[in-house]
N, C-alpha and C positions, 0 to 999 in steps of 0.2 A: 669459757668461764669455768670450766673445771677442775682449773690446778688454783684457786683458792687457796690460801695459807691455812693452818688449821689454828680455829677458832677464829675463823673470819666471817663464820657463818657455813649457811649449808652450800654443797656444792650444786650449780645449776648445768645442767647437760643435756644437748638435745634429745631427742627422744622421737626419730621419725623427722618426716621435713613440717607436721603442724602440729606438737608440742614439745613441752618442756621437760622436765624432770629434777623435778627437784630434792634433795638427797642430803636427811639430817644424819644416818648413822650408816654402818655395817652390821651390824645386827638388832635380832629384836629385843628391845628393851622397854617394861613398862614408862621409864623417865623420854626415851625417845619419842615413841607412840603417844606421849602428854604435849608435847612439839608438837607433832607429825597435824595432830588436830586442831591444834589453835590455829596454826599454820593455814592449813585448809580453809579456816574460817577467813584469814587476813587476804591469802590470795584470790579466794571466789569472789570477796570485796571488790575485786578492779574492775570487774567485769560491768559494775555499777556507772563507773566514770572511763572507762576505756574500750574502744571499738576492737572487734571481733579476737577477743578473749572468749575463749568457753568457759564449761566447769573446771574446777578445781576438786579430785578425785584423790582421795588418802591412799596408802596401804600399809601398814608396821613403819615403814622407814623414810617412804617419800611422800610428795605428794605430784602428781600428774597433771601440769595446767596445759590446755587444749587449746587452741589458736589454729584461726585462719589465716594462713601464710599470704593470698593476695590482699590482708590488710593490713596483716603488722607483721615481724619475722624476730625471729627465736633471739636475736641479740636485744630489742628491745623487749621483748617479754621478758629477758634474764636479768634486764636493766629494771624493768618496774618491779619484777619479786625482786629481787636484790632489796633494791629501797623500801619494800612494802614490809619486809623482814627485818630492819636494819634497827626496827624500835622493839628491843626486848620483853615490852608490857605485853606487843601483840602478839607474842610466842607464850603467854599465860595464858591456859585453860578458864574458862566462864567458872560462875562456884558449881560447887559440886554438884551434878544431876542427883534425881530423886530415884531410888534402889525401884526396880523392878524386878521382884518376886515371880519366879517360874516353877509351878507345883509339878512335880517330879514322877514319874511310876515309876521309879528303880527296878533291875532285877527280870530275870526270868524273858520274856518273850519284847518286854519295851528294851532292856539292858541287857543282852546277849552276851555281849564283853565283859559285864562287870566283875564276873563269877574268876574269868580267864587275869582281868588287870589287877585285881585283890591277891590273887594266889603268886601275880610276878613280883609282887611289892611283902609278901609277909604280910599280908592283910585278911580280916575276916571280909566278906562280903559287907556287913553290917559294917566295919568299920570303914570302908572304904564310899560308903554311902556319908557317913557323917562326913569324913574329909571332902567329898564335895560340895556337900551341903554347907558346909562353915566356911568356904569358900567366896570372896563378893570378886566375881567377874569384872572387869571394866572391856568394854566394846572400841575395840581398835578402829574398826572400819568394815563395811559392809561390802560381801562380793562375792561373786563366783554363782550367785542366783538373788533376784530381789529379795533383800531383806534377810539373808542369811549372815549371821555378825559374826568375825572373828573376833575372838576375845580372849584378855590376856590375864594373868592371875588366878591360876591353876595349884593348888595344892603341890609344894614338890614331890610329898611323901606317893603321889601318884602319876608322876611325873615319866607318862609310858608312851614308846613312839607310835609312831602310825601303824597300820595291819600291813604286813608285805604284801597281801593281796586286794584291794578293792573290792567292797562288794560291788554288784551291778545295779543292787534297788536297793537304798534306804529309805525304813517309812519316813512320811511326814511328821515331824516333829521331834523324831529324835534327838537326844541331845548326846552329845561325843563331846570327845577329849582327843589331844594330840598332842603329846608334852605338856609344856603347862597349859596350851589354849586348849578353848574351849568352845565348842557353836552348839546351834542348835538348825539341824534341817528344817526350814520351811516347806520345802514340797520333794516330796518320794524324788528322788534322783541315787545314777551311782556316789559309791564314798567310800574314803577307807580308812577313816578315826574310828576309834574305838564305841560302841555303843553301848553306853552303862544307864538309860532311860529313856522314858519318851515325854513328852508334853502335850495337854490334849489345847496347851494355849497357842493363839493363831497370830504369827510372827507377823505376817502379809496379808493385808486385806485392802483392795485396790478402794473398794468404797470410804476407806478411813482415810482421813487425812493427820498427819502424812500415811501412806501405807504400811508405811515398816515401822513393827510396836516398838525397836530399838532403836536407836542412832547413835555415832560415834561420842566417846564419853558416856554412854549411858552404864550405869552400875546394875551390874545383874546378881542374883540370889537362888539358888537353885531351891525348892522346899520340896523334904517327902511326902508324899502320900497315897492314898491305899485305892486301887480301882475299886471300885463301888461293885460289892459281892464277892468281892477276894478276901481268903482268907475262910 
């Protein structure tokens, strides 16, 4: 099912012997990534009315549908997304999620990077805080740890690649940049975006329902402000 015509829709390709892979672009793009998640929504759908489908898992350009191969096999699962895809309303995004606000510590020991990504761009420190801050994130998809969002709609004017080196421990919370994206760590792990603040707000909390403060589509805002005895 791979060699589709183009503009026939996306292309669907195995993906292992018990899922799919389904495949709106070749790069990342915010208009694909607005696909990529309605998408998500239409294909987890079947799993309501069809035997041994899993989840349906996003990422920038696909989306990953999971199946038990002793129930069903990869030609009808490529036959049901096919169809499940075929009505273009269900590749529209829901209306707009509501903006969730992340108060920011710029600078200094939360933003270690910032000082270094301001001076590769011709930028004050100060200025390069505003360009993130006027910034509204949109959340691609979540991964690589619970609740940690990739997100896209990054200021170009700070538009800086990843560190050549990884750190080994990023704190909890920090927030980084990688070209245009944008996350923010949930919990101390290695990393190697850029670190220009931290967040003392809590991405993951298993007690919350749902756990992760984000989800795909949600609009993010980054907001400055002053630790408490700073300054």
């Amino acid at each position: 099912m791979s060699d589709r015509p183009a503009g026939a829709g996306p292309r669907i390709e195995p993906y292992g012997d018990a899922a799919a892979l389904v495949i709106f672009g070749d790069e990342v793009d915010p208009a694909i990534s607005s696909t990529v998640r309605a998408a998500t929504l239409a294909l987890d759908g079947l799993r309501s009315t069809h035997r041994g489908l899993g989840p349906a898992v996003a990422a920038y350009m696909s989306v990953l549908v999971s199946f038990d191969p002793l129930v069903v096999g990869f030609e009808e699962v490529g036959r049901l997304a096919a169809e499940a895809l075929d009505d273009p309303r269900l590749l529209e995004e829901p209306r707009e999620p509501l903006l969730v606000e992340v108060p920011t510590h710029y600078g200094g020991e939360d933003g270690p990077d910032l000082a270094e990504v301001a001076e590769a761009h011709d930028l004050t420190a100060e200025q390069a805080i505003e360009l993130h801050a006027a910034a509204v994130y949109v959340v691609a998809f979540l991964g690589f740890m619970p609740g940690l969002p990739y997100m896209l709609g990054g200021p170009p004017e700070l538009d800086h690649p990843r560190r050549p080196t990884p750190r080994t421990r990023v704190p909890a919370g920090s927030v980084a940049i990688a070209g245009l994206q944008g996350t923010v760590y949930p919990f101390a792990t290695p990393g190697g975006w850029n670190l220009v603040g931290r967040t003392d707000l809590g991405l993951w909390d298993i007690r919350r329902d749902p756990p992760a403060l984000l989800a795909p589509g949600s609009r993010v805002r980054f907001v400055p402000v002053t630790r408490r005895g700073a300054g």
